[in-house]
C-alpha positions as CSV (number, residue, x, y, z in Angstrom):
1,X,42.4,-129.5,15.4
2,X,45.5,-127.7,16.4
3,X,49.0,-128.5,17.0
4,X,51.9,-126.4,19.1
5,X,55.1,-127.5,17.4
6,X,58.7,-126.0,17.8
7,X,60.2,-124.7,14.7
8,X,62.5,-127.9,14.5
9,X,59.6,-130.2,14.2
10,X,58.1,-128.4,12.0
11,X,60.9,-127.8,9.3
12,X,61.7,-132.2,9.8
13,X,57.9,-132.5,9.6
14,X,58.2,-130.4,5.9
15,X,61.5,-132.6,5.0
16,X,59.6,-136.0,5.3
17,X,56.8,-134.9,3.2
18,X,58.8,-133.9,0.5
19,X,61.2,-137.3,1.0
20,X,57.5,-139.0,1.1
21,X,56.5,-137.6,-1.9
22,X,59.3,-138.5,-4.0
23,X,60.9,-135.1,-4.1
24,X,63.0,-135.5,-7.5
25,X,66.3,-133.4,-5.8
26,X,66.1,-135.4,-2.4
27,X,66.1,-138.7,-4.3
28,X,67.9,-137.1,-7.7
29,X,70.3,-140.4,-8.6
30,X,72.2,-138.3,-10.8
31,X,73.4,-135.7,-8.6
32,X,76.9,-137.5,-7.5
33,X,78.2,-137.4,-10.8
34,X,81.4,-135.7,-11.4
35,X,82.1,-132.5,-11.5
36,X,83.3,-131.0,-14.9
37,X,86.6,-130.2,-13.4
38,X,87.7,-134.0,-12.6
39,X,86.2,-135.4,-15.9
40,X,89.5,-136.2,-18.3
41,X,89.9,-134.4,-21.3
42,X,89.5,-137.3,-23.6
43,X,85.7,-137.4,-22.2
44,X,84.7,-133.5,-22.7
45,X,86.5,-132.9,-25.8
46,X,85.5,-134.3,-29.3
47,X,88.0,-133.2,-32.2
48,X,88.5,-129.7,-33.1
49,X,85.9,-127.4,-32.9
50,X,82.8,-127.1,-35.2
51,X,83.6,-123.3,-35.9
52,X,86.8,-124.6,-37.3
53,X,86.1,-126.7,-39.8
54,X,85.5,-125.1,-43.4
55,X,84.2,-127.3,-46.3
56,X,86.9,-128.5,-48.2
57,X,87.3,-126.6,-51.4
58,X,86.2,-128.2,-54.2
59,X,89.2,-128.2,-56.5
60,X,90.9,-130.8,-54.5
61,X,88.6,-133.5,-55.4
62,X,89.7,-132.9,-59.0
63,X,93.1,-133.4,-61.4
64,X,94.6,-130.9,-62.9
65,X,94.6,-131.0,-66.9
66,X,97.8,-131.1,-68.6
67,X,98.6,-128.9,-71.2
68,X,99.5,-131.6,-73.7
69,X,97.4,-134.8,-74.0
70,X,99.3,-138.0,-73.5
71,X,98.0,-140.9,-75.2
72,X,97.5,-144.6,-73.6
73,X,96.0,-147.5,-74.0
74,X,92.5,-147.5,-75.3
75,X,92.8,-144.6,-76.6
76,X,91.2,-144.9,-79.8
77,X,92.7,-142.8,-82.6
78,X,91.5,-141.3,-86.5
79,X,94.4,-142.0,-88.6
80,X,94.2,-141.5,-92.5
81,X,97.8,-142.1,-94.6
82,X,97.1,-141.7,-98.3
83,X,98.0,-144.5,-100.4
84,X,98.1,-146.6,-96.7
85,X,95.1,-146.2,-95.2
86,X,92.7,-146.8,-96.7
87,X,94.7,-149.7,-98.5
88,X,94.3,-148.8,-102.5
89,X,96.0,-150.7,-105.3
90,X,97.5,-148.4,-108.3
91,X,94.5,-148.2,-110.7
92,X,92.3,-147.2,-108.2
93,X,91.3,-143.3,-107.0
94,X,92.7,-141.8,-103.9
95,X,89.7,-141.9,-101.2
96,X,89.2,-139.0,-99.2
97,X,89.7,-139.5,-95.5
98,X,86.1,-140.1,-93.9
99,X,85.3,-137.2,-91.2
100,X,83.9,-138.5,-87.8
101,X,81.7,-135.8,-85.5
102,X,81.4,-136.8,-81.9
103,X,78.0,-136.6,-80.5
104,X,77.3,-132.8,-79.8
105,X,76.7,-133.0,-76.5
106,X,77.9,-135.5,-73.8
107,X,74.8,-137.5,-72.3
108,X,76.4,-137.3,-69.0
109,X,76.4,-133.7,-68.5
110,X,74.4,-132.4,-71.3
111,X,77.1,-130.3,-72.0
112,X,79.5,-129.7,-74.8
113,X,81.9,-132.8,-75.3
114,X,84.8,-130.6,-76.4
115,X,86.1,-133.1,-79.1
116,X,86.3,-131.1,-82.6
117,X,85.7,-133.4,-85.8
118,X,88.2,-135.7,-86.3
119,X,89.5,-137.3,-90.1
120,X,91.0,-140.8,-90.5
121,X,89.8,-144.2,-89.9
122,X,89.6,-145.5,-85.9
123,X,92.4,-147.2,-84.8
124,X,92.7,-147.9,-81.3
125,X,95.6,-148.2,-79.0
126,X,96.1,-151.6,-77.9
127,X,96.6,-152.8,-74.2
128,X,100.9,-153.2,-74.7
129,X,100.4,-149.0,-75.8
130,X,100.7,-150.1,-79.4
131,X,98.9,-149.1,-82.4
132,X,98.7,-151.9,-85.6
133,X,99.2,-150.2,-88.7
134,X,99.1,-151.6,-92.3
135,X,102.5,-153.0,-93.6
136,X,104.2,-151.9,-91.1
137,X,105.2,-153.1,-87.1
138,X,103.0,-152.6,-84.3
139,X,104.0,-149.4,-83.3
140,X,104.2,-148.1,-79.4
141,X,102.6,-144.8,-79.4
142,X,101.8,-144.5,-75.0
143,X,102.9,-141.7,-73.6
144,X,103.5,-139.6,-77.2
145,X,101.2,-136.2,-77.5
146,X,99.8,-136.2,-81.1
147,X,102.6,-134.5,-82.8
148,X,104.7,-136.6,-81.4
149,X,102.5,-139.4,-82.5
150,X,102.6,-138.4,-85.9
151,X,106.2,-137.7,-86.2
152,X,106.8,-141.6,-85.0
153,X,104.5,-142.9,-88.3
154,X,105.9,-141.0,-90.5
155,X,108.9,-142.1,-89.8
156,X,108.2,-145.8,-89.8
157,X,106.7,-145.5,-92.9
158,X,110.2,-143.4,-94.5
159,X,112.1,-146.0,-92.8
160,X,110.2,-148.8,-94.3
161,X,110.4,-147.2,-97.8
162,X,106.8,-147.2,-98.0
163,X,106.1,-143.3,-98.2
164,X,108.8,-141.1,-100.0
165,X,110.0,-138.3,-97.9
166,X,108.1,-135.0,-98.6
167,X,105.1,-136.9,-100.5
168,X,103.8,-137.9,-97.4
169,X,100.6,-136.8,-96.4
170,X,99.4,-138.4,-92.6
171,X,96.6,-137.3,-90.5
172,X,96.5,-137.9,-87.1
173,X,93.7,-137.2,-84.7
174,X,92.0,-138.0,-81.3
175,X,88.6,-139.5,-82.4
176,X,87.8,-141.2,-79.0
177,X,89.7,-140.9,-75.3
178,X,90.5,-143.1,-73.5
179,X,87.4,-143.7,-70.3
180,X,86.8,-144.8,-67.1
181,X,83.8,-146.9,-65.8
182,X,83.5,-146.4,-62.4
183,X,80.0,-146.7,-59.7
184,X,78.5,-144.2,-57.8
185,X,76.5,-144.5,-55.0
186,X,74.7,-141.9,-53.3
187,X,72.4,-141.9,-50.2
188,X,69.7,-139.3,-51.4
189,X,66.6,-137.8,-49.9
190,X,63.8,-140.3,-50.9
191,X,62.0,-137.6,-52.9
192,X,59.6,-134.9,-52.5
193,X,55.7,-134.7,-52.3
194,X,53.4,-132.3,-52.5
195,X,51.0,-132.1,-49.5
196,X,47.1,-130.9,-50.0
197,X,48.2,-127.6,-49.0
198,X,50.2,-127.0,-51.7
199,X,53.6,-126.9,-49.7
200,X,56.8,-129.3,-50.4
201,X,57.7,-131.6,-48.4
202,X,60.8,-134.1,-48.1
203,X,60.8,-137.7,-47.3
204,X,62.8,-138.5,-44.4
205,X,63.5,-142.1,-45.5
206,X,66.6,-142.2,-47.7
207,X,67.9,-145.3,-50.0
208,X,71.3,-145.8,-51.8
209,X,71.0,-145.1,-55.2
210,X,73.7,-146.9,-57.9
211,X,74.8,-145.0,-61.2
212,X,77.4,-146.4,-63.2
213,X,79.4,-143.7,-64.9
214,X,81.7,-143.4,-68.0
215,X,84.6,-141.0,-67.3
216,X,87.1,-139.4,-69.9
217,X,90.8,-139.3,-69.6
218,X,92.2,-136.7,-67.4
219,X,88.5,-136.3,-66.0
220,X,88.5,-139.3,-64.3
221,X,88.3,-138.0,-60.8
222,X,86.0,-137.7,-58.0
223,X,84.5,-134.1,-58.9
224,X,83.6,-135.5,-62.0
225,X,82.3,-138.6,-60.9
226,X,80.5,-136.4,-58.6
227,X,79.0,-133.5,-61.6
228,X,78.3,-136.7,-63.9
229,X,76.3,-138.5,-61.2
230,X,73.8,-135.7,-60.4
231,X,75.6,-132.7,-59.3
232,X,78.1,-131.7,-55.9
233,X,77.1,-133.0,-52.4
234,X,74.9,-130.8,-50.5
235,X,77.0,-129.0,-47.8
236,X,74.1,-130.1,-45.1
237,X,74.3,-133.5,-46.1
238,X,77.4,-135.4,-46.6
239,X,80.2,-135.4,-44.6
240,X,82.9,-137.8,-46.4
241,X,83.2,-139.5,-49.3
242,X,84.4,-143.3,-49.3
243,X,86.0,-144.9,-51.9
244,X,86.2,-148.7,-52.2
245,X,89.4,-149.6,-54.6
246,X,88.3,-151.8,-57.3
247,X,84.8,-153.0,-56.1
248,X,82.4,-152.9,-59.1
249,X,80.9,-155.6,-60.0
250,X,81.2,-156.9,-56.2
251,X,77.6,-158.0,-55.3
252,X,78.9,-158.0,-51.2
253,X,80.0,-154.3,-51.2
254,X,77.2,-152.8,-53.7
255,X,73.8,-154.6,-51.8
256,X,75.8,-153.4,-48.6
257,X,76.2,-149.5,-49.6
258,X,72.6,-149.6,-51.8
259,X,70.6,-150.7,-48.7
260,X,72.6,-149.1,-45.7
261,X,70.5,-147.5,-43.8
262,X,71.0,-143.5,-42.5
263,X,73.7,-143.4,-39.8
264,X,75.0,-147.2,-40.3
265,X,78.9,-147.5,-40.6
266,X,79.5,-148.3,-44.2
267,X,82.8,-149.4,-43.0
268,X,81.7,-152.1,-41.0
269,X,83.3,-155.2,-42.0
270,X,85.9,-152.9,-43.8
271,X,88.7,-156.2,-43.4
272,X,86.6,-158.5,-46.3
273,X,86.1,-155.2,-48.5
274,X,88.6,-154.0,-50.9
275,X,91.2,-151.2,-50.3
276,X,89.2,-148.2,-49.1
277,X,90.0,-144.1,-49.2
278,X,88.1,-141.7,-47.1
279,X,88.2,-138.1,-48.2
280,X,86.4,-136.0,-45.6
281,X,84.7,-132.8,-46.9
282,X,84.6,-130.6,-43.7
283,X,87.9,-130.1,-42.9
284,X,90.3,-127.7,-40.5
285,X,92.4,-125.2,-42.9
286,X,96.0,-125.2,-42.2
287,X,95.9,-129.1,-41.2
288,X,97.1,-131.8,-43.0
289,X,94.8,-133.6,-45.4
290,X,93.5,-137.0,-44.7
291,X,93.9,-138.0,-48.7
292,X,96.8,-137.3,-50.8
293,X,96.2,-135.7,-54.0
294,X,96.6,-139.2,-56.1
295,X,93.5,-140.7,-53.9
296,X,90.8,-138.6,-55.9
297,X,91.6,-140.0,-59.3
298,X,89.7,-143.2,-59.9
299,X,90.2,-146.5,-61.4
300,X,88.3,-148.6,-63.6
301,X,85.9,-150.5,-61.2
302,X,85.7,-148.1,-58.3
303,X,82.7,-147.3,-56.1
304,X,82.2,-144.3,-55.4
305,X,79.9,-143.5,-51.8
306,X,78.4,-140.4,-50.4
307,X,77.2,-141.0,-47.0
308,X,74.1,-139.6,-45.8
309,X,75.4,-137.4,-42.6
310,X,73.4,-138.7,-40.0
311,X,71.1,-136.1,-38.3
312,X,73.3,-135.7,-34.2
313,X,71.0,-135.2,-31.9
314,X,71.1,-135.0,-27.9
315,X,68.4,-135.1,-25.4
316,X,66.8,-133.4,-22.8
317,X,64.6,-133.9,-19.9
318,X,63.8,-133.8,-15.8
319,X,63.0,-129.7,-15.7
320,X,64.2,-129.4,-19.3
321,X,61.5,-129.6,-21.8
322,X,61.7,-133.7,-22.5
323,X,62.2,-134.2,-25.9
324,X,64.8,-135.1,-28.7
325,X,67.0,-131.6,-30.2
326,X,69.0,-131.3,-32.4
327,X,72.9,-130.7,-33.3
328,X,74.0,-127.9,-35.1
329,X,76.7,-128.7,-38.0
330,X,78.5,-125.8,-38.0
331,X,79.1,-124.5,-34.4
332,X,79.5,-125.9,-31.4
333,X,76.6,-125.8,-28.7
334,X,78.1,-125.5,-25.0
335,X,75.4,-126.4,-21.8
336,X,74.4,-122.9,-21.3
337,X,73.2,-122.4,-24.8
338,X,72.0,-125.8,-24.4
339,X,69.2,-124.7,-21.8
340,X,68.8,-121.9,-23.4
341,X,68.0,-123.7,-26.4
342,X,65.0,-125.7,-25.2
343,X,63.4,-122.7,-23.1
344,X,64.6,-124.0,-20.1
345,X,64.4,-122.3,-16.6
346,X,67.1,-120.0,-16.5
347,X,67.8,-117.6,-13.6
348,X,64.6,-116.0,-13.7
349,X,63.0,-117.3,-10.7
350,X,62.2,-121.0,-11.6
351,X,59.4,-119.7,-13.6
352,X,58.0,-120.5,-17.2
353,X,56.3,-117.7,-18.6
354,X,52.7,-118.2,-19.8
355,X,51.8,-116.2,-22.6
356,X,47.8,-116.7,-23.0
357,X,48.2,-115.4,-18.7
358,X,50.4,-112.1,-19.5
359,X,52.1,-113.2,-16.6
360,X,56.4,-112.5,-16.6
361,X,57.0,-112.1,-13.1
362,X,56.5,-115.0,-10.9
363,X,54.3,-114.4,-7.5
364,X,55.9,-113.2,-4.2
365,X,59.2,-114.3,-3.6
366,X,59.0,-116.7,-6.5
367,X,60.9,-120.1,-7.1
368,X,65.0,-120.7,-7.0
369,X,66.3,-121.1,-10.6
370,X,67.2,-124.8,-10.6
371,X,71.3,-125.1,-11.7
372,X,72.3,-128.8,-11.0
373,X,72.8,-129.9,-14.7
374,X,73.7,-133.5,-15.0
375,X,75.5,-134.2,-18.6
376,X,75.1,-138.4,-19.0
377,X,77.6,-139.1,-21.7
378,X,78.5,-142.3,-23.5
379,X,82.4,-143.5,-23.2
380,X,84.2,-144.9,-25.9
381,X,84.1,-148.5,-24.6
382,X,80.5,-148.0,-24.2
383,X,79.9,-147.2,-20.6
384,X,78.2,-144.1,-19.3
385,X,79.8,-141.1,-17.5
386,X,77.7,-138.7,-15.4
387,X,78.9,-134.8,-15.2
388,X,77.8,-132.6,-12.9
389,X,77.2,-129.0,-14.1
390,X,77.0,-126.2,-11.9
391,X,75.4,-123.7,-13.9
392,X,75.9,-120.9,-12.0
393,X,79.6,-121.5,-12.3
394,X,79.0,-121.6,-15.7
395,X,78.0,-118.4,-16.0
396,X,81.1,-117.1,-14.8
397,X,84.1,-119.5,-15.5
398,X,83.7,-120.7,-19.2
399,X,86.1,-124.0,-18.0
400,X,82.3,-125.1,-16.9
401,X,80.6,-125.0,-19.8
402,X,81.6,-127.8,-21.6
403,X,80.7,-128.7,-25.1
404,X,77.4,-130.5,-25.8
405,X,78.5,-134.1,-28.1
406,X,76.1,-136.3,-30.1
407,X,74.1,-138.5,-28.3
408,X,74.4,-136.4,-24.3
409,X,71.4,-136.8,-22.7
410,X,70.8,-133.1,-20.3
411,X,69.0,-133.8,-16.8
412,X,68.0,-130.3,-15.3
413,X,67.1,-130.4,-11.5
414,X,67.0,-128.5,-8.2
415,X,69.7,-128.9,-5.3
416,X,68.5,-130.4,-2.2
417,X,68.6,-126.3,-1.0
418,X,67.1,-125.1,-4.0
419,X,64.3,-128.1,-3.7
420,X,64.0,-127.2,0.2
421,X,63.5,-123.6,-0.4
422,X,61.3,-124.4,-3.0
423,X,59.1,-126.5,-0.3
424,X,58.6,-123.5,2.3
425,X,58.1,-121.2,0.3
426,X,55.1,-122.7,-2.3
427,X,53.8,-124.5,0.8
428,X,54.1,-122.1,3.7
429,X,55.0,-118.4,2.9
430,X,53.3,-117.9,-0.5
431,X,50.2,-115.3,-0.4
432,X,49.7,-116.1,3.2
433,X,50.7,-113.5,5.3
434,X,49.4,-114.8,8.5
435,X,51.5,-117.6,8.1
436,X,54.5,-115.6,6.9
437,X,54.0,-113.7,10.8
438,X,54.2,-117.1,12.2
439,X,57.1,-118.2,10.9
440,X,59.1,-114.7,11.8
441,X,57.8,-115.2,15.1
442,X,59.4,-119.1,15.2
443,X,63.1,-117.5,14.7
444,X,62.4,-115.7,18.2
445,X,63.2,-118.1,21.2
446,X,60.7,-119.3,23.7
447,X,58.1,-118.8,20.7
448,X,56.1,-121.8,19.2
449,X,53.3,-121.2,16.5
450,X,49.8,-122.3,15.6
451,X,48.7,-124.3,12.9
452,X,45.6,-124.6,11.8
453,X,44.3,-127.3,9.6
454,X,40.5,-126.4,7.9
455,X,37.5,-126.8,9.5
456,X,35.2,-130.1,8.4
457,X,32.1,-129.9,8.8
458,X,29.6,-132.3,11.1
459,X,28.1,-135.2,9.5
460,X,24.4,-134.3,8.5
């Protein structure tokens, strides 16, 4: 069967076909989004950028230690005062003072507790910052150093008449500081197994897990909290550290943090929990801190939380390879890289290598690159915002290549030219050179051409 057509009838004879079929760029609902350069700034940016932001340096989340210990309440001190305490009557033998040694090693760390031998008999310091002494007043010792503690019984004793001056002889020590019992929580990996191969391999799932932990004076701040809980936060993993004021022993807030899951605001609710302080770790140098430096030391009956940093992702699909990729942390990924990321078609003729084939050079003319990017991005109220991405504008005016955010889904697609072009030449021009004549000779007026469907054969 043959057909004489004009050239006209035969380019809106190609045009239905592909409308018929479904041609994805002739029917492409994404493609009147808006163009990069009318989206408002509070849409294509997302806080400073990732190449800014430096992990915050560890000291911070420390106190610094004074020179000269301060005593307080609870504070528990060795005290021996011959002829005092111990309390003797005349006939009987001055005692020696008994010598207390701290454990070697704290159980915390397993490191050296620092606290030398101590002589004297434990007396603690009482809730008012006073210390109860034999025969004499309860005596306010909170805020003295040691010397300055000793001075102060010696000279309530001298006052009393109870010691002569120069006979005295006091000792005065620090058998046990003061402590802090706080709770930390962590959001850890959920462990590791080893797979018949041989190799490791990490659980995915991850669970809160509650420590309670005893803190020293002057140590009772986050980084230790932190070091006495099972070491720093992994720089891939946590991205803040959340504080709830006050909040141990509170069944609402520790079930909530122990079984939140990976990603889940652990602020949610935040107006019934107690007061709460967020110290980000990833922070930008030069600006101001979101903590002061009083925030990091903790309280007794603080919670401690390390959030899990839930994995960002964005997605990918329509001439992109389909498929779920990831975020990095620690630079930011524009469009272009984006494609370029996933393998995607990129101006190379609109073809994917094969490399079983050998083939890097696509047939004949070959295929237009597709660059109609669409960018489908989530809004702050919770609506959805379609960009439209040129990307060979991209390539040359970096105002195009806007910054890939958590959660973007990337659409990659032809123009309606690009789709067209696409059309004629898989379908007409490609390794047919008779029909490649034809269609020369339909740009010449007064010229029609010949097409010729196959032969079928006559029913036996």
């Amino acid at each position: 069967m043959r057909w004489r057509l004009r050239p006209l009838s035969l380019l809106a004879a190609a045009l239905l076909c592909a409308v018929a079929s479904g041609c994805a760029a002739l029917t492409n609902p994404l493609a009147n989004g808006i163009p990069v350069r009318l989206v408002p700034p509070e849409i294509l940016n997302a806080g400073p950028p990732r190449e800014s932001l430096h992990t915050l340096p560890l000291s911070l989340l420390g106190q610094p230690r004074p020179k000269v210990y301060r005593l307080a309440s609870n504070d528990v001190l060795g005290i021996y005062i011959e002829g005092v305490l111990p309390v003797a009557t005349p006939d009987q033998p001055v005692k020696d003072p008994p010598v207390y040694f701290p454990s070697e090693l704290d159980p915390r760390s397993g490191t050296s507790t620092g606290i030398p031998p101590v002589l004297g008999f434990p007396m603690p310091i009482r809730d008012d910052g006073t210390v109860a002494l034999p025969m004499i007043d309860p005596l306010p010792l909170s805020g003295k150093s040691m010397t300055e503690a000793t001075d102060a019984i010696r000279k309530a004793y001298i006052d009393k008449g109870i010691i002569r001056p120069g006979r005295e002889r006091i000792i005065v020590g620090l058998m046990q500081p003061r402590q802090t019992r706080v709770r930390v929580i962590r959001q850890e990996l959920g462990g590791f197994n080893i797979t018949p191969s041989g190799y490791l391999a990490i659980s995915s799932t991850k669970r809160g897990v509650g420590q309670n932990v005893t803190l020293r004076a002057y140590e009772n701040d986050v980084l230790s909290a932190l070091t006495a809980s099972g070491g720093l936060p992994g720089l891939d993993v946590y991205d803040r550290i959340i504080i709830f004021k006050n909040a141990k022993g509170n069944t609402a807030v520790e079930t909530s943090l122990e079984n939140l899951a990976p990603g889940q605001d652990p602020l949610a609710g935040e107006s019934r929990w107690p007061r709460v302080i967020q110290i980000s770790t990833r922070v930008v140098p030069g600006w101001p801190l979101s903590f002061k430096p009083e925030d990091v030391i903790l309280d007794d009956g603080d919670v401690v939380f390390l959030e899990s940093r839930a994995m960002e992702v964005y997605y990918t699909g329509g001439l992109l390879p389909s498929g779920e990729q990831v975020l990095p942390r620690d630079y930011d990924l524009d469009v272009v890289e984006a494609v370029m990321k996933v393998s995607g078609s990129f101006i190379n003729g609109g073809f994917g290598g094969n490399n079983l084939s050998g083939i890097l050079v696509q047939p004949a003319f070959g295929n237009p690159s597709p660059t109609l990017l669409t960018v489908l991005r989530r809004t702050p109220n919770g609506g959805q915002v379609a960009i439209v991405v040129d990307l060979r504008r991209a390539l040359r005016d970096p105002r195009e290549r806007i910054m890939v955010q958590a959660g973007d889904v990337l659409v990659l697609q032809e123009t309606r030219g690009q789709a067209v072009t696409r059309f004629v030449l898989q379908t007409v021009t490609l390794g047919n050179t008779t029909t490649v004549f034809n269609i020369i000779k339909l740009a010449q007026p007064n010229t029609s051409a010949v097409v010729s469907s196959p032969a079928v054969a006559p029913p036996q």
